[in-house]
N, CA, C and O atoms as a DFTB+ gen file, in Angstrom:
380 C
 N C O
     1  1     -46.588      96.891    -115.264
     2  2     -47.950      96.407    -115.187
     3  2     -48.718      96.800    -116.446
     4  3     -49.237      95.921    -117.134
     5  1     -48.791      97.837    -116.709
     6  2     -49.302      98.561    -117.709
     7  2     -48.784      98.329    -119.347
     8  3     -49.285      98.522    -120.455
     9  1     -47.749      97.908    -118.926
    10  2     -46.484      97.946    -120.631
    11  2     -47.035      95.995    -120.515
    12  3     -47.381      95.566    -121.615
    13  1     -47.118      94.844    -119.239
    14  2     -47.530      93.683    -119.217
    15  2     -48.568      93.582    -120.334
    16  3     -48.702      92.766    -121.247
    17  1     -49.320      94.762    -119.944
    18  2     -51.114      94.285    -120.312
    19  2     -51.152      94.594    -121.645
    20  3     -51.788      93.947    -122.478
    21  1     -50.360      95.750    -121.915
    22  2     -50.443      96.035    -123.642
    23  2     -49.844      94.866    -124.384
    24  3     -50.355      94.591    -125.469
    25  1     -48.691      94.038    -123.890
    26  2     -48.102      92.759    -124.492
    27  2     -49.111      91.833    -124.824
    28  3     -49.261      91.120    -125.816
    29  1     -49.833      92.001    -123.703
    30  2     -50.777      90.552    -123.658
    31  2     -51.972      91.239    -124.826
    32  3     -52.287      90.425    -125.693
    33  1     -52.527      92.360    -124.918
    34  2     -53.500      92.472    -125.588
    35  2     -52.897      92.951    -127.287
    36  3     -53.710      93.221    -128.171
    37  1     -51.975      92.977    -127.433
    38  2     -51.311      92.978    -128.734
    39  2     -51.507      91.539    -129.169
    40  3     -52.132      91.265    -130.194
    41  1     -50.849      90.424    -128.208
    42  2     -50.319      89.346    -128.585
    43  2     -52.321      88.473    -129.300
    44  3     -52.603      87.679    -130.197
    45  1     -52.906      89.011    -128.566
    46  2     -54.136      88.850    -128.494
    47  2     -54.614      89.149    -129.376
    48  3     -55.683      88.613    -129.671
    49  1     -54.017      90.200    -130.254
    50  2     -54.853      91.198    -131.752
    51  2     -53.905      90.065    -132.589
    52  3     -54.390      89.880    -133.706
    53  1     -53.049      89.499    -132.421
    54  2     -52.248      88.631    -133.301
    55  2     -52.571      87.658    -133.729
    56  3     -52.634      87.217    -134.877
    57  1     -52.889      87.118    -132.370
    58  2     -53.646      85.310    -132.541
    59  2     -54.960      85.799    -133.362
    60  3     -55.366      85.202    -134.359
    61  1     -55.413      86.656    -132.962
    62  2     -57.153      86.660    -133.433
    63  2     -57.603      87.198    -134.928
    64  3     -58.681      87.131    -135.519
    65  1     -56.056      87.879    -135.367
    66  2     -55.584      88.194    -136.936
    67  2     -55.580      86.943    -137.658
    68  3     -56.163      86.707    -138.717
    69  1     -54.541      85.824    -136.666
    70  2     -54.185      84.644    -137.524
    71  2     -54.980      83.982    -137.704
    72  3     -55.115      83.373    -138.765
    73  1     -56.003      83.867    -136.404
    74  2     -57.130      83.133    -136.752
    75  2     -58.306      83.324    -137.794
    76  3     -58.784      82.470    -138.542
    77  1     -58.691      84.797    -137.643
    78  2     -59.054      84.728    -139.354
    79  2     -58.222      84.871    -140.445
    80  3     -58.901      85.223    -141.409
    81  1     -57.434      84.793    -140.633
    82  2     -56.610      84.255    -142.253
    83  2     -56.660      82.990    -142.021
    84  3     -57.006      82.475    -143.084
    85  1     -56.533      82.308    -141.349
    86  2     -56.767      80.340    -141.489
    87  2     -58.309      80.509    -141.920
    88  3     -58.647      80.070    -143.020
    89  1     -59.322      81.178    -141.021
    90  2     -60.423      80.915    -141.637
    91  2     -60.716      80.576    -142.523
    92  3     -61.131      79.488    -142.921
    93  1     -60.295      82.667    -143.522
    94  2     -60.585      82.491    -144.423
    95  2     -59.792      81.966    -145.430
    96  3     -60.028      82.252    -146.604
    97  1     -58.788      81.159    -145.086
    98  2     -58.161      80.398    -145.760
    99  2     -58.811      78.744    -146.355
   100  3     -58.835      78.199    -147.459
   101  1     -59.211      78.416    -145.179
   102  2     -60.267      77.437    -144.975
   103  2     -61.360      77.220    -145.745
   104  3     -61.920      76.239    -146.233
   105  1     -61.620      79.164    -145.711
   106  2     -63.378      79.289    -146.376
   107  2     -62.814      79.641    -147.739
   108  3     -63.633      80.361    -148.310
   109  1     -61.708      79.417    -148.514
   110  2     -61.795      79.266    -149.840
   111  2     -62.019      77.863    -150.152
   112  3     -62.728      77.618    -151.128
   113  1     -61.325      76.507    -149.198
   114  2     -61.404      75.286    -149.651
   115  2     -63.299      74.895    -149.291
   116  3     -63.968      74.453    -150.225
   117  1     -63.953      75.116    -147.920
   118  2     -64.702      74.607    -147.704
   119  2     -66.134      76.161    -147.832
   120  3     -66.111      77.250    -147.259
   121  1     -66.642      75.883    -148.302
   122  2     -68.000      77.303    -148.810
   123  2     -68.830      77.379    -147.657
   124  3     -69.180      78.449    -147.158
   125  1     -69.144      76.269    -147.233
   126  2     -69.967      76.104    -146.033
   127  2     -69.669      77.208    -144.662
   128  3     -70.441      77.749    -143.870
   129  1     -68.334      77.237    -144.802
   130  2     -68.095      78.298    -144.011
   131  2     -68.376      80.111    -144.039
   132  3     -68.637      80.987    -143.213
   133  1     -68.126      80.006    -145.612
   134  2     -68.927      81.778    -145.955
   135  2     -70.323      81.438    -145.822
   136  3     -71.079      82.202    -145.223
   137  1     -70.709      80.414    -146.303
   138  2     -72.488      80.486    -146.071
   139  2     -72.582      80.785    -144.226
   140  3     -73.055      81.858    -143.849
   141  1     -72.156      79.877    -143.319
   142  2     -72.315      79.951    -141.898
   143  2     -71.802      81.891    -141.478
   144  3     -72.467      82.716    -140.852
   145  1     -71.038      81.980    -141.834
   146  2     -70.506      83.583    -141.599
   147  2     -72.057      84.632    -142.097
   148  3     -72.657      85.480    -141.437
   149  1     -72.264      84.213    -143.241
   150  2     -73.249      84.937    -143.703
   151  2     -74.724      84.571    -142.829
   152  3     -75.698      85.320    -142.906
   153  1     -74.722      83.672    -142.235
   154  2     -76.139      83.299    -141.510
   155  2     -75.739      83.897    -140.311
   156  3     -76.609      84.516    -139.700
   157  1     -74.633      83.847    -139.850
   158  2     -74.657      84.651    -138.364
   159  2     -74.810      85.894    -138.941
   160  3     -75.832      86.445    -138.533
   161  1     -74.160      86.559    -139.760
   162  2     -74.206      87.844    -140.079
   163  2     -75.856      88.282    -140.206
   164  3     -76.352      89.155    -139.494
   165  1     -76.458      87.676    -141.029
   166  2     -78.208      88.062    -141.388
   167  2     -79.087      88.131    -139.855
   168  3     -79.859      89.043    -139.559
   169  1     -78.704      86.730    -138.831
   170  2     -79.108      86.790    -137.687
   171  2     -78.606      87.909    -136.890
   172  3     -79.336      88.545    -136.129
   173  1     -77.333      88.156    -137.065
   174  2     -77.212      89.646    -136.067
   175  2     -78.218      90.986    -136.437
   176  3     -78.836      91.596    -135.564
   177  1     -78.261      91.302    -137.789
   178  2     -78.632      92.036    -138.524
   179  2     -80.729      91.992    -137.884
   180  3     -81.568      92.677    -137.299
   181  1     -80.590      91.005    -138.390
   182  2     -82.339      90.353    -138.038
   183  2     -82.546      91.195    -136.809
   184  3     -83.200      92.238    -136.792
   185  1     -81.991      90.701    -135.881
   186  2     -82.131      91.171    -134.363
   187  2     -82.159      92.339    -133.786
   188  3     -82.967      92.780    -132.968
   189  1     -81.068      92.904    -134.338
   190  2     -80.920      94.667    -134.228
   191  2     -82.129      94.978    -134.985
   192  3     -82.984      95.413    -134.213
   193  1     -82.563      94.923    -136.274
   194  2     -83.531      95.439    -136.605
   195  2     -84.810      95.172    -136.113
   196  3     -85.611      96.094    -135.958
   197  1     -85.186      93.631    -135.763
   198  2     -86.226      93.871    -135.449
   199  2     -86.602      94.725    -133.474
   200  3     -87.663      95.164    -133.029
   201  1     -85.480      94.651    -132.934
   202  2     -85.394      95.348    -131.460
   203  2     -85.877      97.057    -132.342
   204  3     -86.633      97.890    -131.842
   205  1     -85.212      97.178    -133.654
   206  2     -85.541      98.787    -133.280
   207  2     -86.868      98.975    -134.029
   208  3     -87.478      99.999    -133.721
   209  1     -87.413      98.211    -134.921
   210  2     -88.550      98.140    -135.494
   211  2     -89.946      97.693    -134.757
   212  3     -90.994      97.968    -135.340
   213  1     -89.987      97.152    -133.751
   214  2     -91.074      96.661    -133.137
   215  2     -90.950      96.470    -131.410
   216  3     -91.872      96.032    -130.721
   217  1     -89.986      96.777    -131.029
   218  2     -89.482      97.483    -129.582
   219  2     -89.276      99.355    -129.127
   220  3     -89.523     100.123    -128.197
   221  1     -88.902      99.355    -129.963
   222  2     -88.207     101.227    -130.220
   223  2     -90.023     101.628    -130.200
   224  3     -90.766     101.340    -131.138
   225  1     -90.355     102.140    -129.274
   226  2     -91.526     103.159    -129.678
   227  2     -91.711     104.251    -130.112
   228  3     -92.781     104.860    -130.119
   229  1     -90.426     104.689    -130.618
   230  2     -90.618     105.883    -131.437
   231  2     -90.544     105.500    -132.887
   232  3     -90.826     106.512    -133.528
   233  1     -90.287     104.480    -133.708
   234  2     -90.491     104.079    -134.703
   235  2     -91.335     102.305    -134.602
   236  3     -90.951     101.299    -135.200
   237  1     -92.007     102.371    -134.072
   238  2     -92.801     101.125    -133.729
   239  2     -93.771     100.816    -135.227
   240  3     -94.616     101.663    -135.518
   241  1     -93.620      99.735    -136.021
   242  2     -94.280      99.500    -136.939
   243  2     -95.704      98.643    -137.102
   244  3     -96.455      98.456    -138.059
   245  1     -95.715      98.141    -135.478
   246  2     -97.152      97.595    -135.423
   247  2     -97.108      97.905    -133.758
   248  3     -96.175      97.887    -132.954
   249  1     -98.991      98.287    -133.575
   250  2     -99.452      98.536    -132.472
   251  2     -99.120      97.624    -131.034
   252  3     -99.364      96.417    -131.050
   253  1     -98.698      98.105    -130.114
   254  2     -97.629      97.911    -128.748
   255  2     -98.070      96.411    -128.545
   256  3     -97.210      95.601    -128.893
   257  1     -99.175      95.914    -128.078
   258  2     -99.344      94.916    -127.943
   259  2     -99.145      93.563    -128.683
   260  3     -98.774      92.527    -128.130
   261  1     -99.555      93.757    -130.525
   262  2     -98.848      92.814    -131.304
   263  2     -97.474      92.771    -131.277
   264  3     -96.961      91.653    -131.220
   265  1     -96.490      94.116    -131.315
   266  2     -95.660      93.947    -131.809
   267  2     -94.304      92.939    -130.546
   268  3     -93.281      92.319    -130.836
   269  1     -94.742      93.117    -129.654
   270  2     -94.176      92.270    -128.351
   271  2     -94.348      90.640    -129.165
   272  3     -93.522      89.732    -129.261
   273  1     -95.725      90.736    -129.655
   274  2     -95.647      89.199    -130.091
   275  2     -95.095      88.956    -131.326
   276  3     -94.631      87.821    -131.439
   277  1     -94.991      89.754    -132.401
   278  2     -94.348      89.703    -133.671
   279  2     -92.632      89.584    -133.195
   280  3     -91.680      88.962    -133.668
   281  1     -92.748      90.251    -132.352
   282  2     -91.067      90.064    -131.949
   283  2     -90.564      89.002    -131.719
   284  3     -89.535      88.547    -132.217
   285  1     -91.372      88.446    -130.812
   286  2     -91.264      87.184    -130.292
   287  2     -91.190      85.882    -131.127
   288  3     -90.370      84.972    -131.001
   289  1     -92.301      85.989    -132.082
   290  2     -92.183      84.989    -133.658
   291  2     -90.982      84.999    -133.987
   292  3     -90.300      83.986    -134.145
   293  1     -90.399      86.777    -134.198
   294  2     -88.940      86.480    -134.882
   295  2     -88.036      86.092    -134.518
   296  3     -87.129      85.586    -135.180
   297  1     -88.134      86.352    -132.654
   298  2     -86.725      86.003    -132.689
   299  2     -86.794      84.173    -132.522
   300  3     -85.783      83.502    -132.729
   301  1     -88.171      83.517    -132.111
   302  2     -88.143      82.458    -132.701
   303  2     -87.577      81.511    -133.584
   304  3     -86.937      80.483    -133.365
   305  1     -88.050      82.229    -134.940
   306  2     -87.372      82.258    -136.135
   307  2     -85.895      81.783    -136.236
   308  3     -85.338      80.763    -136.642
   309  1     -85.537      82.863    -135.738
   310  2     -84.278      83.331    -135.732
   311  2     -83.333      82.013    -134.553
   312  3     -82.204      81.564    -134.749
   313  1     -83.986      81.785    -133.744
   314  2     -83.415      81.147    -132.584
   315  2     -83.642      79.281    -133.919
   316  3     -82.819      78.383    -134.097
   317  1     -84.459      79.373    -134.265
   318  2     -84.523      77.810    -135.420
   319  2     -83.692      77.749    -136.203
   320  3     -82.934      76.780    -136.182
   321  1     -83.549      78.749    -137.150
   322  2     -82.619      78.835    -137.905
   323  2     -80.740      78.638    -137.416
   324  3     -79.833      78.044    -137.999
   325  1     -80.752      79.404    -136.166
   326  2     -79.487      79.172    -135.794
   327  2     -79.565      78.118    -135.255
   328  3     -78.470      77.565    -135.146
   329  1     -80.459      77.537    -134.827
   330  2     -80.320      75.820    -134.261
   331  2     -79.812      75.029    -135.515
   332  3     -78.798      74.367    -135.297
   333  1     -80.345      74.966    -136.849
   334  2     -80.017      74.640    -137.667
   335  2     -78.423      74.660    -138.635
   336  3     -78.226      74.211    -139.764
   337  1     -77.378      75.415    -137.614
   338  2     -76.466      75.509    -137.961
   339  2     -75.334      74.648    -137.072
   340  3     -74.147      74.394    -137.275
   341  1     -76.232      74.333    -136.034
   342  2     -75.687      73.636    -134.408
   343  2     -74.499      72.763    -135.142
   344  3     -73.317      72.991    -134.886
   345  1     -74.862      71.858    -135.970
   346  2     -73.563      70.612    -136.554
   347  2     -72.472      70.821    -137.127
   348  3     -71.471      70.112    -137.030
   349  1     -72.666      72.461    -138.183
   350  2     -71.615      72.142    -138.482
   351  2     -70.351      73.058    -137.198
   352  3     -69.131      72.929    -137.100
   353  1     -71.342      73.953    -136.384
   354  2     -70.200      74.798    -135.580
   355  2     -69.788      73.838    -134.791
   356  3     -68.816      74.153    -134.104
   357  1     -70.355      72.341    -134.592
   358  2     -69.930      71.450    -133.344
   359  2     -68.526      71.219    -134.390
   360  3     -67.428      71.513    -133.918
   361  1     -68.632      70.559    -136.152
   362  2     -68.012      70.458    -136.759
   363  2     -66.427      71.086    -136.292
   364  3     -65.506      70.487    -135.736
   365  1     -66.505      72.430    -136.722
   366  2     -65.597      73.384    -137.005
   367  2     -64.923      73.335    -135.843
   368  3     -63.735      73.657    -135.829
   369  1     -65.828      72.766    -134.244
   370  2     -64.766      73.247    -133.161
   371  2     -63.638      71.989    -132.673
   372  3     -62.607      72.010    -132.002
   373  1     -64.271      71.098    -133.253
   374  2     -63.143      69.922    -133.645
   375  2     -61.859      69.914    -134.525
   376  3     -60.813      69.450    -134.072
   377  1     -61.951      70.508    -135.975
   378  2     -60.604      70.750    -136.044
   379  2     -59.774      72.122    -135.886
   380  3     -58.547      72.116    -135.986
């Protein structure tokens, strides 16, 4: 049972190895793809920071009540911008 599950989650670190080397195999022919990597990357980044910058009340950078709404702008923001990427990930899950 135990020796099953390690097979399956090896076989699992394998596929998910191969799958990024095609990526980034991919993302030498097509750029669009390091740019998309890099926009999820900035959006993860965005998010964590702004949760600990204007949520975290021990380092809170604007007073409790704006900053609920400044948050809210960003993750706005943030929620447009990744809308703006919607075509090409529909793209990518086609081939």
């Amino acid at each position: 049972m135990i020796k099953e599950r390690l097979v399956k989650e090896k076989q699992e670190l394998v596929n998910d190895k191969n799958r990024i080397k095609e990526t980034l195999s991919e993302g030498k022919q097509d750029k669009r793809i390091f740019a998309l990597l890099f926009v999820e990357f900035a959006i993860s980044v965005a998010i964590a920071l702004s949760i600990y910058f204007y949520l975290d009340p021990e380092t809170n950078v604007v007073p409790f009540p704006l900053s609920v709404f400044v948050f809210g702008v960003l993750m706005f923001l943030l929620a447009v911008v990744f809308h703006k990427t919607k075509e090409f990930r529909i793209e990518r899950k086609k081939i």
